[in-house]
C-alpha positions in Angstrom: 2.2 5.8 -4.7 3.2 9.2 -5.6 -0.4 10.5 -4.3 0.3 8.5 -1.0 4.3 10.0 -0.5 2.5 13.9 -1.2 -0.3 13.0 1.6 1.9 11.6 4.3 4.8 14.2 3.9 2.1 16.7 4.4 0.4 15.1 7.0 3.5 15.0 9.0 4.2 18.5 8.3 0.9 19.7 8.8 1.0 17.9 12.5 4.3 19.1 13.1 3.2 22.8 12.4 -0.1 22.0 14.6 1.7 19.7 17.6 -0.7 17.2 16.3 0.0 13.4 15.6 -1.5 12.0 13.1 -2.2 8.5 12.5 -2.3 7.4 8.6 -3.8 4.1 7.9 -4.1 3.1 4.1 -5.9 0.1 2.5 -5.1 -1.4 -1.1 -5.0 -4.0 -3.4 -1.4 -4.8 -2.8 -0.3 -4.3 -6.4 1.9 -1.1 -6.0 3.6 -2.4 -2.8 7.1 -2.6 -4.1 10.2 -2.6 -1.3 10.8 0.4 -1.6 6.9 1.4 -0.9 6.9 -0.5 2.0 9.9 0.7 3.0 8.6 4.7 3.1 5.3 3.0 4.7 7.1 1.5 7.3 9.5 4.4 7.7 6.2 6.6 8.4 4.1 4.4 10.5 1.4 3.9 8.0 -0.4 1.0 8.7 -1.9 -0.9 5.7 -4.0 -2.9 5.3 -4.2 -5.4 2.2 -7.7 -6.5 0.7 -8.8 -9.0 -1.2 -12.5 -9.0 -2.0 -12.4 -12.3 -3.3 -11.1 -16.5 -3.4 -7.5 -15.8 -5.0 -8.6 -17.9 -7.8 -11.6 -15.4 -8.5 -9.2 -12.4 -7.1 -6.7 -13.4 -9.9 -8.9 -13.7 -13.1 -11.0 -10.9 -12.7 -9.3 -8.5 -11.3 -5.5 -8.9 -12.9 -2.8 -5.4 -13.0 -3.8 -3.6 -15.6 -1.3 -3.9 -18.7 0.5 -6.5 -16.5 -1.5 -9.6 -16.7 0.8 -11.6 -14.7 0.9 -9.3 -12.0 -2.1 -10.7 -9.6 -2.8 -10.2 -6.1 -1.2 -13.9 -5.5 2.1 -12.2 -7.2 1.9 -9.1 -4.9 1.6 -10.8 -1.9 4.7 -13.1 -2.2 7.2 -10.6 -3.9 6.1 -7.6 -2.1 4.5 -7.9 1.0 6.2 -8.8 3.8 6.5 -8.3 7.9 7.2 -4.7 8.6 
C-alpha cells in the first residue's frame, strides 16, 4: 500500500499543479485492504475494484497470503472490505 499512498499523493499534486482531475481506479486481490487502507482509498476517491480469478474454494487453496496461510481472499473480504 505504500506504492499506492506515493502514486495518489502525487497524482493529486500533479493535477493540482496542472488544474487537472484525475481519476484513480485500482484493482487487487483484496488482501492488503486493511481499515485504515480503505479509509485513505475512500478519503481519495479511488475506486477499487476487488478480483477474484476463481470459485473461493479454488481462490483459497491456491492462491493463500503469502507467509499468512490463513489469510485468504474469503478472510479479506469479511474483515476488510466493506461499503465505502
Amino acid at each position: 500500500m505504500k506504492v499506492v499512498l506515493h502514486l495518489v499523493c502525487y497524482g493529486k499534486e500533479r493535477g493540482e499543479a496542472e488544474r487537472e482531475k484525475i481519476v484513480f481506479n485500482m484493482t487487487c486481490n483484496g488482501t492488503l485492504l486493511t481499515d485504515a487502507a480503505v479509509d485513505f482509498l475512500n478519503d481519495n476517491n479511488v475506486n477499487v475494484m476487488v478480483r477474484m480469478d476463481r470459485p473461493p474454494v479454488v481462490q483459497n487453496v491456491n492462491c493463500p497470503y503469502k507467509n499468512i496461510p490463513e489469510f485468504t481472499l474469503s478472510f479479506a473480504l469479511q474483515n476488510h472490505v466493506r461499503d465505502a
